[in-house]
Every structure is written in C-alpha cells, then in structure tokens.
C-alpha positions, 0 to 999 in steps of 0.5 A, spaced: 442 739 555 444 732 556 447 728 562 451 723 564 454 719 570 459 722 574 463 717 575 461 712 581 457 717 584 449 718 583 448 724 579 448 726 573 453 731 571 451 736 564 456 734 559 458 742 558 462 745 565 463 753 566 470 753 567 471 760 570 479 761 569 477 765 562 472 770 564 471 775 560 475 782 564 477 789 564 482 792 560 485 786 559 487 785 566 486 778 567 485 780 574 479 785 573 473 781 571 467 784 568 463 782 573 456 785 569 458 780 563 460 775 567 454 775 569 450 774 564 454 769 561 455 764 567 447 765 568 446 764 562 449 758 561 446 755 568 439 757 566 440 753 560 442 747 564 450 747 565 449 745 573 458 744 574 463 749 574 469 749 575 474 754 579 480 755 582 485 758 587 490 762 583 484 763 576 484 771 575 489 773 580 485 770 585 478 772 584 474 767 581 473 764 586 471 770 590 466 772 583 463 765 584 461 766 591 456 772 588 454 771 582 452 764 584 446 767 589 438 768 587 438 761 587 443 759 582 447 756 588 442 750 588 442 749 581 449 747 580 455 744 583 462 748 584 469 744 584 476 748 586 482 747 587 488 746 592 494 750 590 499 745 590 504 750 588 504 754 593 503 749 599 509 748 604 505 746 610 498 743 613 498 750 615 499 752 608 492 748 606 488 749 612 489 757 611 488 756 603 482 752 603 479 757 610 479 762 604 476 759 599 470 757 603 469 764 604 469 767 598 465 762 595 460 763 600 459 756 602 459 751 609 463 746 604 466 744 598 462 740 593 469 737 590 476 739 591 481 737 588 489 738 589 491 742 583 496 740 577 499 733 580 505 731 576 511 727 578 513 733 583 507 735 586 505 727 587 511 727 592 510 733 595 503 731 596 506 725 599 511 728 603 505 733 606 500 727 608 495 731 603 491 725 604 490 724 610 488 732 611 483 731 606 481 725 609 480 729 616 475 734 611 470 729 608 469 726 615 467 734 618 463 734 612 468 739 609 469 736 603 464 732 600 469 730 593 474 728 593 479 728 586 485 731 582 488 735 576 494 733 572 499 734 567 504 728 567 505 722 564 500 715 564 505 712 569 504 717 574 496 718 572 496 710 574 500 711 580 495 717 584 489 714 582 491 706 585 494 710 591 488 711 593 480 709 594 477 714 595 478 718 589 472 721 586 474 725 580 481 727 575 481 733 572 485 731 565 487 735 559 485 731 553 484 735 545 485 731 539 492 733 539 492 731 546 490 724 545 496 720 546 499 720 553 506 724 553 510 728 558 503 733 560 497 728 558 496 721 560 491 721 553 486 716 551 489 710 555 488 715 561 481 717 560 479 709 560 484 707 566 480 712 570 474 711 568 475 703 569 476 705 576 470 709 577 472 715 578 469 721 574 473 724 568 472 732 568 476 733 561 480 740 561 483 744 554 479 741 550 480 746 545 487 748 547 486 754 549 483 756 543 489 754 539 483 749 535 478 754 534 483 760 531 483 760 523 486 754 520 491 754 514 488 752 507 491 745 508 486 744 515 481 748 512 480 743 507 480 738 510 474 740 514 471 743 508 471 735 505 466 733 511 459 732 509 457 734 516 459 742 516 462 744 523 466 750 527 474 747 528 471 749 535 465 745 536 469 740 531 474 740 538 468 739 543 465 733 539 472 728 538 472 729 546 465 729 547 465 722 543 469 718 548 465 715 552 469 716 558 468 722 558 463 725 563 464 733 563 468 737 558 469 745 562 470 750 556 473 757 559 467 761 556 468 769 555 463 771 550 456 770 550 457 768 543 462 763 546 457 760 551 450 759 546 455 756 541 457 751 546 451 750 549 448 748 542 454 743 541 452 740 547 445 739 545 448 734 539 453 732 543 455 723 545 459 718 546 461 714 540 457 718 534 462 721 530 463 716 524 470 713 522 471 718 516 469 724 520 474 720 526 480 719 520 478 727 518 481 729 525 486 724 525 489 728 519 488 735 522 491 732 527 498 730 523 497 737 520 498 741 526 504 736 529 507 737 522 507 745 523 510 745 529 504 748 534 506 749 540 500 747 545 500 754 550 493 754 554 494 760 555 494 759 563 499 764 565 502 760 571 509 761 567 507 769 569 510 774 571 516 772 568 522 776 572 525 779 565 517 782 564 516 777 558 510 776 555 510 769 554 502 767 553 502 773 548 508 772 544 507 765 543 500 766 540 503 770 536 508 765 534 502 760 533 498 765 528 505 766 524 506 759 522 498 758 522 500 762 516 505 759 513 507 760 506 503 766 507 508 771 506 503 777 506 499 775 513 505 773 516 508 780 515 501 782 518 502 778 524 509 780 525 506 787 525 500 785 530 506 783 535 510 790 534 503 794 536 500 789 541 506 787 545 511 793 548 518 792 546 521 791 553 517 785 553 519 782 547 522 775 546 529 778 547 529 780 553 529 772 555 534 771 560 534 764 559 533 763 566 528 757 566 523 759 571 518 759 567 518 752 564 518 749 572 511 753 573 509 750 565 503 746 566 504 742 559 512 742 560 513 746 554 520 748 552 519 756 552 527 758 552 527 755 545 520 757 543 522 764 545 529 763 541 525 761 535 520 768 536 527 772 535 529 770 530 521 770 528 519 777 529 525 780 531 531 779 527 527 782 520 
C-alpha cells in the first residue's frame, strides 16, 4: 500500500479509503447490510493496509455508522482512522447537532471522532452553517476533545469551495468529488483548481466518486473502448478512473464505495501502482477523449447516492437513470438497447416508472450534483415508456 501526507497534519494516510455508503446488502434493501460480507471485505482491506474509512450519518438508512462500530473490534480499531459526517440536511438547531453527534459516538463505539465533517456544503448549506454558528459548535468539541479534526464535504462551485476553506483556519480536511469527467469546476465540483486551492492551504483532500458511482466502470461503447483499447499500458475503465485521480499530486485519499470482494482486491492492486504524476501525457490525451466522448453522449453523472429517495410519487430515480445511462451507453445498438429496455420492464415495477413523475422538483433540491432530474425522467419516458 502506499502512503501520503495528509495534509498539514503528521500522518500518513493509505492512498486507497473504504468509503462505507455501498456496502454489499440483503435483498437489495440498502438499508440491510449483509454484515457477514461486509465484514470480510472491510477486514480485508484494513488487513492489507487501507487504515482511513469513511462513513456518514444517513449512509445505508443510518447503519453504517452502527456496522463500523462492530466490525471495527479485535483490534482493527487501532489500525484505522474513521471520518463521519454532520448531516446538515437534516440539522435546524444546536439541539439538532449535539443529539446527532451523541448518536453517532455511540454507534461507533468511540469517546471521539478522529474527523468529523459537515456533510454536503453548497451555497445553501454554508449559509445555514453560518446562520447555526457550526463553527463555534465544532470549536467547543475539539477543546473537550470530541473532535479531533475538523473538515467539510462539498458540492457547489469554486467560489463557494474558496469562501468556506478562508473562512476558517482550523480546517483540517475537504471531501470533494472529483473523476475525470469532473474535473473542471462547474455548479457540483470545484474540479482541479479546487483540489489545488485546498491543498495550497493546507488542508487534506480526501477525494469522493472517483469512479462516479460506478458510471466509469460499466461497459463502454465501442467508440470508448477503443480508445482504451489503443493504449500501450492495458487497464480495467475501472482502475483507469482511479489512477487519473491518484495522479493529482493534491490528492491525499481517494474513498472507493467497496461492495465486492472482487471490487476491494482489484482496488487494492491499483493502489499498489498508484502515484502522483506517473501517468504519461498520451495516456492523459487518452483520457481526455474519453472524457469528451462521455460529455458528447450526454451522460448524466447520478452517484447513485439515494439522497433524492424516497421520491413522494414512489419513483425509482437512481434505478431509472442507470437505465438511462446503460441505454445510451449503447447507442447505435438498436438490439442491446431494446435488451435494456426489457431490463428496466422486469427490473422496476411499473408504478415506479418515470411516468409517475409529478414533477414536483423535491428530489433535485436534495441532489448533491444539482442534476436536472425532471427533464431526465421527461427523456426516460419517452426512452423506455412511449415504445
């Protein structure tokens, strides 16, 4: 495993975090961890060096953290560091925090956070932060040793990236999705200028999505493949995701959302070769093609994150845009995507079609990455449902 700084503090992170929010489950209940597997697979990694997970308060229905506090026993406590998460969400009040952070000591078995984050800032959230005096909250915890780090996750622009990070001097850590599709700084990721702002100022950059949510590992189009496919050094699109962000040299952790064994050796291999700055530059114009081929097609970066459920009409949201996604990751196809068609039919009960859309808008004011889901669904119909 290979190590770096983590930030301005004196330790050194593994470059390959567990993030625990895509544990594998039961039934496909996201709230069900199959605790046995998780097991195995959490261990596994921890026992081959990973020493960083990442949780938070609403991951799995709200037992990740509780899963954490019992699979980190017989000593794999010792060998790790745990960050979780305020949910600012769902925070109106001091009351609010002192109740959430009391439950979530206790779940994770700990006297202490070893980082604590407040949990998706954007514009919004950073104002309701303000206005709630988080800071001096968290402040209050680091001296009776409740916190021992402080950071932040995010999803928003540069400017308001820039505007939290100078606000304060104690920041130890930022949580930031960042994927080569992501890269540039738009309305849902500060992007590269981001990661080097952060950095400059001495805090550690824990990167999240790497693989967006999967998106970057499924089966490419002909047109992506070959790409790929023309490369001297032969990688998994996978382990081509991870090593364009371990290549940042900015970056301190990158967290993978682990569900399979499969999943977690694969990853922990890809760490091994991982580095800042090894990629060559035809491998790095490979990727920017790819990149350009995916922004061409129209894919929309869903991280399957399930904050926009449940959606008041029963919709399934993530599920219905991963089909969308694998449709038009077909395209020109007309046989696979009349198969994918046919996936969605016998995967998604009807009255959780996209036509059942009432076209509220609830669920893109709780979208991390300010995805314009009506029109998405709009284009599922008509997709999938007016055939």
């Amino acid at each position: 495993m290979k190590y770096h700084r983590f930030g301005k503090l004196n330790w050194k992170v593994s470059a390959l975090g567990f993030g625990a929010m895509r544990l594998p489950v039961i039934g496909g209940d996201r709230s069900n961890i199959d605790e046995a597997e998780a097991t195995k697979l959490v261990r596994h990694a921890i026992d081959n060096g990973v020493n960083y997970i990442d949780s938070g308060y609403m991951y799995h229905g709200g037992n990740s953290e509780a899963f954490l506090g019992r699979v980190l026993q017989d000593g794999y406590r010792e060998k790790t560091r745990v960050a979780t998460k305020m949910p600012m969400m769902q925070v109106t009040s001091r009351d609010d925090m002192e109740r959430i952070f009391s439950e979530q000591l206790r779940k994770l078995q700990r006297d202490y956070m070893d980082f604590y984050l407040f949990h998706g800032l954007n514009r919004d959230r950073w104002k309701q932060a303000k206005d709630l005096d988080v800071l001096k909250w968290a402040d209050e915890m680091k001296a009776r040793g409740k916190i021992r780090h402080l950071g932040f996750s995010f999803h928003d622009t540069f400017d308001i990236f820039k505007e939290i990070i100078d606000a304060y001097d104690e920041w130890d850590l930022c949580q930031v999705q960042y994927n080569y599709v992501d890269s540039e700084s738009s309305s849902k990721t500060p992007g590269t200028k981001g990661l080097k702002y952060a950095a400059s100022r001495g805090l550690a950059v824990v990167v999240m999505e790497p693989i967006q949510g999967g998106n970057l590992a499924m089966k490419q189009r002909p047109e992506v493949q070959s790409l790929w496919d023309s490369s001297e050094v032969k990688r998994t699109p996978a382990e081509w995701a991870l090593q364009y962000v371990w290549n940042q040299p900015e970056v301190s952790v990158v967290l993978s959302g682990m569900s399979t064994h499969q999943q977690v050796v694969e990853n922990l291999h890809s760490a091994d070769h991982s580095g800042p700055r090894r990629l060559s530059e035809k491998e790095l114009d490979i990727i920017r093609r790819v990149r350009k081929q995916y922004l061409d097609y129209g894919l929309i970066g869903c991280t399957g994150c399930r904050y926009c459920q449940p959606c008041p009409q029963g919709v399934a949201i993530p599920e219905i845009i991963e089909v969308y996604n694998e449709y038009y990751r077909k395209g020109g196809d007309k046989a696979a995507q009349a198969q994918v068609v046919m996936k969605r039919k016998q995967t998604i009960s009807q009255e959780k079609w996209a036509s059942s859309c009432a076209k509220c808008g609830e669920c893109e004011g709780k979208c991390p990455q300010q995805l314009p889901i009506r029109d998405v669904l709009e284009k599922a119909v008509r997709a999938f449902e007016e055939r």
